[in-house]
TIDREN-351037 format. One record per residue (C-alpha): residue number from 1; x, y, z. Coordinates in steps of 0.05 Angstrom, whole numbers, plus 32768, in hexadecimal, padded with zeros to 4 digits. Layout:
- NUM;X;Y;Z
...
This chain:
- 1;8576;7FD5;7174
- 2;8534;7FB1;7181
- 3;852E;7F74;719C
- 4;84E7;7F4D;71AA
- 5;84E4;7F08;71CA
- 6;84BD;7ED9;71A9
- 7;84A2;7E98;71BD
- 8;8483;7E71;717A
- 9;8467;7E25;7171
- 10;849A;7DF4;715D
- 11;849D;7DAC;714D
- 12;8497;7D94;7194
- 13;847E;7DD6;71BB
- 14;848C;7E1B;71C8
- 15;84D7;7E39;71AA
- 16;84F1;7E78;71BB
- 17;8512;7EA7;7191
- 18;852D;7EE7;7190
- 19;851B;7F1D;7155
- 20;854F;7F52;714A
- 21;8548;7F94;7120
- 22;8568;7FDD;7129
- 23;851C;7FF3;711B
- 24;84D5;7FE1;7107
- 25;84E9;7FF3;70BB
- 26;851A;7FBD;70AC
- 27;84FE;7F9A;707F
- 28;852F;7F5C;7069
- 29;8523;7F29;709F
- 30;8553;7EEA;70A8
- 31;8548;7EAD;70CA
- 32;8587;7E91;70E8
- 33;858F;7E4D;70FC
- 34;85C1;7E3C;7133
- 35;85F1;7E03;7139
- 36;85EF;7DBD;715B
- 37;85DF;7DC3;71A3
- 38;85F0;7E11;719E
- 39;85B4;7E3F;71AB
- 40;859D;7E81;7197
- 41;85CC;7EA1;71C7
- 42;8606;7E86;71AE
- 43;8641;7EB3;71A1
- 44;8648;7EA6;7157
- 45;85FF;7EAF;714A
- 46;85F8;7EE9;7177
- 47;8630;7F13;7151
- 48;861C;7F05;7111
- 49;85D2;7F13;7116
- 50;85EE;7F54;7141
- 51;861B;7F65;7101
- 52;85DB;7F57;70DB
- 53;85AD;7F82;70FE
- 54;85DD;7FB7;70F5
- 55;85DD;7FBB;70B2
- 56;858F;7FC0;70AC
- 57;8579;7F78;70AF
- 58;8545;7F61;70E1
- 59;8569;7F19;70FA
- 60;8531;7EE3;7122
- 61;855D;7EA9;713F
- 62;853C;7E76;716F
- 63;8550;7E3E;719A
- 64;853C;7DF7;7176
- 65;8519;7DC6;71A9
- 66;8533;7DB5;71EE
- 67;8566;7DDD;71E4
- 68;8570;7E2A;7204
- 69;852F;7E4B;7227
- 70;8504;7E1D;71EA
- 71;84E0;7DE0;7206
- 72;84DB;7D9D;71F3
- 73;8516;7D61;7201
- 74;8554;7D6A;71D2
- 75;855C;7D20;71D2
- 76;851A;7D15;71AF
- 77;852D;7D46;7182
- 78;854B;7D33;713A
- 79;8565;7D59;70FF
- 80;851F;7D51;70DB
- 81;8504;7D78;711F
- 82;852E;7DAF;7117
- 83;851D;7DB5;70C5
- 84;84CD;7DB7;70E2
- 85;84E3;7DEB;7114
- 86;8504;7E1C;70DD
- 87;84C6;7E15;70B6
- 88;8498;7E25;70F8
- 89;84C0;7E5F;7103
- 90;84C3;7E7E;70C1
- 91;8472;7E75;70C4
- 92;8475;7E98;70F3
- 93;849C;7ED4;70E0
- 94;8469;7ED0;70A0
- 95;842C;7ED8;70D4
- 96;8443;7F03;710B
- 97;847D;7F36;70E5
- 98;8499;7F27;70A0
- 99;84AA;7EE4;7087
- 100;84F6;7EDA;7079
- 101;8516;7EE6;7037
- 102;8559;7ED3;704C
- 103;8576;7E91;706E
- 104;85B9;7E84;7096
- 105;85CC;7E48;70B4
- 106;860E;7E36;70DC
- 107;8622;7DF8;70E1
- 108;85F0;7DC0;70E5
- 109;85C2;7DF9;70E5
- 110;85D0;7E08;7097
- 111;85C6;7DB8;7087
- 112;8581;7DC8;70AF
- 113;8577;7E0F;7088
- 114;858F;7DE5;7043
- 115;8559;7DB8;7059
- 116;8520;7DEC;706C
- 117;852A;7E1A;7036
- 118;84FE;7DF6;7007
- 119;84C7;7E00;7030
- 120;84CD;7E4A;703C
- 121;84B1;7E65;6FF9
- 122;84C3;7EAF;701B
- 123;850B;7EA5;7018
- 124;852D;7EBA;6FDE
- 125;857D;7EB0;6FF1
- 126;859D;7E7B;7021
- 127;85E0;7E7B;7046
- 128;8607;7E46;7066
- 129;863E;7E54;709C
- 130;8676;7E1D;70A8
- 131;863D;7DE9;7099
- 132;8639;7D98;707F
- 133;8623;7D88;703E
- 134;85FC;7D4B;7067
- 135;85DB;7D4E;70AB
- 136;85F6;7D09;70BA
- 137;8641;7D2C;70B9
- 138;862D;7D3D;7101
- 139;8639;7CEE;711F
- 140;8685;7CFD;711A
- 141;8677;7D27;714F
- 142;8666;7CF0;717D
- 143;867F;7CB9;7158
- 144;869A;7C8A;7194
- 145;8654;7C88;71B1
- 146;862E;7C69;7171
- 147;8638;7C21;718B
- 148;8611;7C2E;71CA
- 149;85D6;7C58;71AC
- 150;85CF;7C21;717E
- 151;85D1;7BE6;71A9
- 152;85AA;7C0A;71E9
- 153;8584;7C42;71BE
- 154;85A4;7C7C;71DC
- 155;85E5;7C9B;71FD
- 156;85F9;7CDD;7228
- 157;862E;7CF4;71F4
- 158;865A;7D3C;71FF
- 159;8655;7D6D;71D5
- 160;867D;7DAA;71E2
- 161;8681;7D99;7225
- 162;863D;7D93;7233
- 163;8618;7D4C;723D
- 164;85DE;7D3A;720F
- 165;85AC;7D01;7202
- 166;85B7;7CEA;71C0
- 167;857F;7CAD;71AD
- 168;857E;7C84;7170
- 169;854D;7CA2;7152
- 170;8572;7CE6;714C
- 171;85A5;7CB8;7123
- 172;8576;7C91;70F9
- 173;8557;7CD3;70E3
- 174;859A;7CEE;70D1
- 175;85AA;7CAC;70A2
- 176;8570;7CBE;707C
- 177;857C;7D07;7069
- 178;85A8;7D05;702B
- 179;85C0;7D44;7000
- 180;858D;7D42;6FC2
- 181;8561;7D8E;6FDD
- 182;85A4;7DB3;6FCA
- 183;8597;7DB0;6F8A
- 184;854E;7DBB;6F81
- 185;8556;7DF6;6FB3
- 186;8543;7E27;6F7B
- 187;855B;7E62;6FA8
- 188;85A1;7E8D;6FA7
- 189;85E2;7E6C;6FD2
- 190;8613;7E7E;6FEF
- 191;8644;7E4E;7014
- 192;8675;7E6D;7041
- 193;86AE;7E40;7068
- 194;86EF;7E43;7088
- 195;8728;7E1B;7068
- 196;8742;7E14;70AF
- 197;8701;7DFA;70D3
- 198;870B;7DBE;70FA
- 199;86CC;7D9F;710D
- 200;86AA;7DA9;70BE
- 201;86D9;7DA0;708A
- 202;86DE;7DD0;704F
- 203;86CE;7D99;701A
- 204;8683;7D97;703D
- 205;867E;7DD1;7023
- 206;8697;7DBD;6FE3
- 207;8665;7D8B;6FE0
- 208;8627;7DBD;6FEB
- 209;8644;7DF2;6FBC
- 210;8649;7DB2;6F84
- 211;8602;7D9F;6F96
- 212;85E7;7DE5;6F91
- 213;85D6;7E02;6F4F
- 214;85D8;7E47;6F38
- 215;85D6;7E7F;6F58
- 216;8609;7E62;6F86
- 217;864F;7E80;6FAA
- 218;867F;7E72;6FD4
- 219;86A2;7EA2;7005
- 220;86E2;7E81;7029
- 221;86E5;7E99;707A
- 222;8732;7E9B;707C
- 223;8745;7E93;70BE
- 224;8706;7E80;70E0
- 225;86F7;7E4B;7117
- 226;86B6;7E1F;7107
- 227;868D;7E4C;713B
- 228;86A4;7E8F;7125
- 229;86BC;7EA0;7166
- 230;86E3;7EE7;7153
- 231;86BA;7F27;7151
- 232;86DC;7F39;710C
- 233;86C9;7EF3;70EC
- 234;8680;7EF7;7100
- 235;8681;7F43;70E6
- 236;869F;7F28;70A7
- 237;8671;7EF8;7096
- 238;8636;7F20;70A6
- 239;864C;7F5D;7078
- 240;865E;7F2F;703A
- 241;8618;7F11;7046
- 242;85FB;7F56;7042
- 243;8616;7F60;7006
- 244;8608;7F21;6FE3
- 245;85C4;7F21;6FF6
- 246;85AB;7F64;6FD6
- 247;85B4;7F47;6F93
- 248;857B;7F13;6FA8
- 249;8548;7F38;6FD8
- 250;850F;7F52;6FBC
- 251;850F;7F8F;6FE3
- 252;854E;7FA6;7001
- 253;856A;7FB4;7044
- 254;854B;7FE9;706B
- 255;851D;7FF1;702F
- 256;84F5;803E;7041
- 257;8504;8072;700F
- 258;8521;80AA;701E
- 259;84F0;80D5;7050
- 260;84D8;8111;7026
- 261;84BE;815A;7037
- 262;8471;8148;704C
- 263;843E;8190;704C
- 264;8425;8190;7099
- 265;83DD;816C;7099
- 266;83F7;8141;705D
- 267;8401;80FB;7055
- 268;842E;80D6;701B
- 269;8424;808D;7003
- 270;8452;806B;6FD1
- 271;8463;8028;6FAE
- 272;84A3;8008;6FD1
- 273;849F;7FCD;6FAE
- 274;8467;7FCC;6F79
- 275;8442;7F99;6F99
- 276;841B;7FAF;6FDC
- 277;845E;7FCC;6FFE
- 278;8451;801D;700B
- 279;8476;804D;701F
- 280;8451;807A;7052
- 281;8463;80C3;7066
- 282;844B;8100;708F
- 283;846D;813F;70A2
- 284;849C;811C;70E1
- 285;8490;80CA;70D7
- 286;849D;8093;70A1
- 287;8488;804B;70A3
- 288;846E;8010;7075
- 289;8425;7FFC;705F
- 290;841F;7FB3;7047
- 291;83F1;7F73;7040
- 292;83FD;7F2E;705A
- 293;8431;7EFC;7031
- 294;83F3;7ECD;7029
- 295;83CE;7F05;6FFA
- 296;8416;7F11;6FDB
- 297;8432;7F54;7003
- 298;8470;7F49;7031
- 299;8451;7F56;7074
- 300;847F;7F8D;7082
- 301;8450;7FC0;709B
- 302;8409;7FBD;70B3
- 303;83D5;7FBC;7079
- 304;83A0;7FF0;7069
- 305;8361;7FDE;7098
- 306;83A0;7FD2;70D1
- 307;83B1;801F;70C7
- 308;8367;802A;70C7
- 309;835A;8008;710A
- 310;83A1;8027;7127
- 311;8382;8069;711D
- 312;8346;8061;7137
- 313;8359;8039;717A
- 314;839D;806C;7183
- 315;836A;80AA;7180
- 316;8336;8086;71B0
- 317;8376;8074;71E0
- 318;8386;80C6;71DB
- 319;8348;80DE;71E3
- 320;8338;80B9;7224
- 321;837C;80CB;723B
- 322;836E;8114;7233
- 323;8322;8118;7255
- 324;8344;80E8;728E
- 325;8376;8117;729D
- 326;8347;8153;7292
- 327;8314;8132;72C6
- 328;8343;8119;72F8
- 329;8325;80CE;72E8
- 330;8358;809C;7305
- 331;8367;807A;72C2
- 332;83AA;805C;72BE
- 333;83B0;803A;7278
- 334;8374;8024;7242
- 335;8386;7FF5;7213
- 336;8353;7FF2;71CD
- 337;8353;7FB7;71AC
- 338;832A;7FBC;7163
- 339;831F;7F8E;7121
- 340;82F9;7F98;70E4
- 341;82C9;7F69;70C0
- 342;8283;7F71;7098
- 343;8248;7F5B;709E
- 344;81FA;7F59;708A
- 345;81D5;7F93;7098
- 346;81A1;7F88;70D6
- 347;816D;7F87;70A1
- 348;8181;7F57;7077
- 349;815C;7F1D;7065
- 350;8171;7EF4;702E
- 351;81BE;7F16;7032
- 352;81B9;7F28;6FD9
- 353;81D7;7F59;6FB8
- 354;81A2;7F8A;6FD0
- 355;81B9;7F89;7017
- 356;81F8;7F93;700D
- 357;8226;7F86;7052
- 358;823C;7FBD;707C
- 359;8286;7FC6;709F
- 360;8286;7FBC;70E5
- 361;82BA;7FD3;710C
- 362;82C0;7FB5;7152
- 363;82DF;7FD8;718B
- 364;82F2;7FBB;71D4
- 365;8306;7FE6;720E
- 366;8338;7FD3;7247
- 367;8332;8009;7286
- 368;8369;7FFF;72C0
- 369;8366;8024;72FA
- 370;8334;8031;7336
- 371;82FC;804A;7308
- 372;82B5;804A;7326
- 373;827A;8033;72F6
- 374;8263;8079;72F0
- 375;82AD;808A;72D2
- 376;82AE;804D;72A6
- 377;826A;8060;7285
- 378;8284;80A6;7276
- 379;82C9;8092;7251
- 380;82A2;8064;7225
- 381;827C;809B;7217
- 382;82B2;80C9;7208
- 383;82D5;808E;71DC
- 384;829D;8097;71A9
- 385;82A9;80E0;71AC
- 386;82F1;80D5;718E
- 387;8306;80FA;714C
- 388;830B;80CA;711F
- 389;82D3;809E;713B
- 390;82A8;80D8;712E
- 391;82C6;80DA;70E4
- 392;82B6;8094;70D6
- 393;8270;80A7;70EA
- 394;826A;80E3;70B7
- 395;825B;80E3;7075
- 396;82A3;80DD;7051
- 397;82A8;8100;7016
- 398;82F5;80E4;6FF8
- 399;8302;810F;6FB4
- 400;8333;80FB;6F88
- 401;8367;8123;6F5E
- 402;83A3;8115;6F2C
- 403;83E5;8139;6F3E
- 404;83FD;8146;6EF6
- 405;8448;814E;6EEF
């Protein structure tokens, strides 16, 4: 299992979150959404996401504002907050990895994902876990301490033990959510809830499921505490999700065909998808070739001028590792950092069609190590003496044949 820390923008500063995959290749990512005053961390979320991860999905859960390692101050925080940082994160998932095609929420965290869904076009399925048809449900949960937020603007209420600033703000903003996205949600359901839950009653989710319009279900959590507390409960929910979910993904779980018998010296590119997803193949590796969600691909692998770049920077790194070692030269890591881009030809003067513009591609080198100036000057030189450097330089002749059946 892989796991990358990841600190993202939110609605009041930097959030952190935690991205979960058993490989580079999963490519159905979730966004989870925690519960009230929980965190990332929190047992519930942690086994379900690890169940999830498991069974091939790629899970990103973060800790709203002010609460866990994210900054901010909870008590300036409000439901609407949280709803903006669901939407920050998913953006950026879209940006950075692959943006999220399925949604869970537990707890006041699926009222928030209910909430945010409509503004995640990427998401094709939502799930809710033991969670309120309306945010406002939550004030029962410090019910008692309404009077004084409302006559001195705030109160330290407890909430599972733990003390927390609770201004009137965060209140007003929960009297004006109401229940009227659940129906124009336009995306697949499915409500799951525990007849025995104490702290959210079954008939909230009664109320979403009523709201929601088709494709909707309902899976009942027999048994279950509100925070999912037993390993087999978590496990539970996590494979009937699974499940559900394939009939709504675009692309399913784990989505690589199977590898096939690659000729040495060979390489194999196929559709996935039909849109810009490939599959990619050589004699020992697999992996995914894609384009960005904003030009309509999935993000799910790096896109054709990204391979072109990889190649050229990983056989620059190799070949400086190999004269280093070779010469003795003291080099202890080089780090090549490329982009692409086109511009006008040196000549060009009025930029037309005649002058066409020229692709540039622009390469950085990072030497550590003692190196004198005399050493420095030689591995640049030896970086241009790379393999595929020099093929980029030759005249490319690319012929083209058709593989009749």
């Amino acid at each position: 299992m892989q796991k990358l820390t990841i600190t993202f923008p939110g609605s009041q500063g930097p959030l952190s979150g935690l991205l979960e995959r058993s490989n580079e290749h999963s490519t159905t990512v979730v966004l989870f959404a925690h519960c009230f005053t929980c965190g990332k961390d929190f047992i519930a979320a942690t086994r379900i996401s690890k169940a999830l991860v498991e069974l091939g999905f790629a899970v990103f859960r973060f800790d709203f504002t002010g609460l866990g390692n994210s900054s901010g101050d909870f008590a300036n925080t409000n439901f609407s907050s949280n709803v903006e940082d669901l939407v920050a994160a998913a953006d950026y998932l879209a940006d950075h990895f692959q943006a999220p095609s399925l949604l869970i929420g537990h707890s006041l965290g699926g009222a928030a994902i209910l909430k945010a869904a409509g503004h995640i076009p990427s998401a094709k399925a939502v799930v809710t876990l033991a969670a309120p048809a309306d945010a406002a449900h939550v004030k029962h949960l410090f019910q008692c301490d309404l009077p004084t937020i409302e006559q001195q603007g705030e109160a330290e209420v407890s909430l599972a033990g733990r003390p927390f600033k609770i201004k009137k703000q965060f209140i007003d903003d929960l009297d004006q959510q109401d229940t009227s996205h659940i129906s124009e949600l336009k995306k697949a359901l499915l409500v799951m809830h525990s007849p025995v839950d104490g702290t959210v009653s079954i008939k909230e989710a009664e109320k979403i499921y009523v709201a929601a319009k088709h494709p909707k279900s309902f899976v009942s959590l027999d048994h279950a505490n509100h925070l999912l507390t037993r390993a087999e409960d978590a496990a539970y929910a996590a494979k009937v999700i699974a499940t559900w979910s394939e009939k709504f993904l675009d692309a399913p779980v784990n989505a690589l065909p199977t590898k096939q018998a690659i000729p040495s010296g060979q390489v194999r590119v196929s559709e996935i998808d039909h849109q810009f997803q490939c599959d990619v193949q050589t004699t020992d590796h697999q992996w995914l070739a894609d384009e960005p969600v904003k030009v309509g691909g999935g993000n799910s692998g790096p896109d054709p001028y990204q391979h072109l770049l990889a190649s050229l920077g990983a056989c620059t790194v190799m070949t400086l590792r190999m004269y280093a070692n070779l010469k003795n030269i003291p080099l202890t890591n080089s780090i090549v950092t490329l982009s692409h881009g086109r511009e006008h030809g040196a000549d060009c003067q009025a930029c037309d069609e005649e002058h066409p513009k020229v692709d540039v591609i622009s390469r950085t080198i990072h030497f550590e190590g003692e190196l004198t100036d005399e050493q420095v000057n030689k591995l640049l030189v030896i970086a241009d003496k790379c393999p595929v450097h020099r093929t980029l330089h030759n005249k490319i002749e690319v012929r083209t044949g058709l593989l009749k059946d």
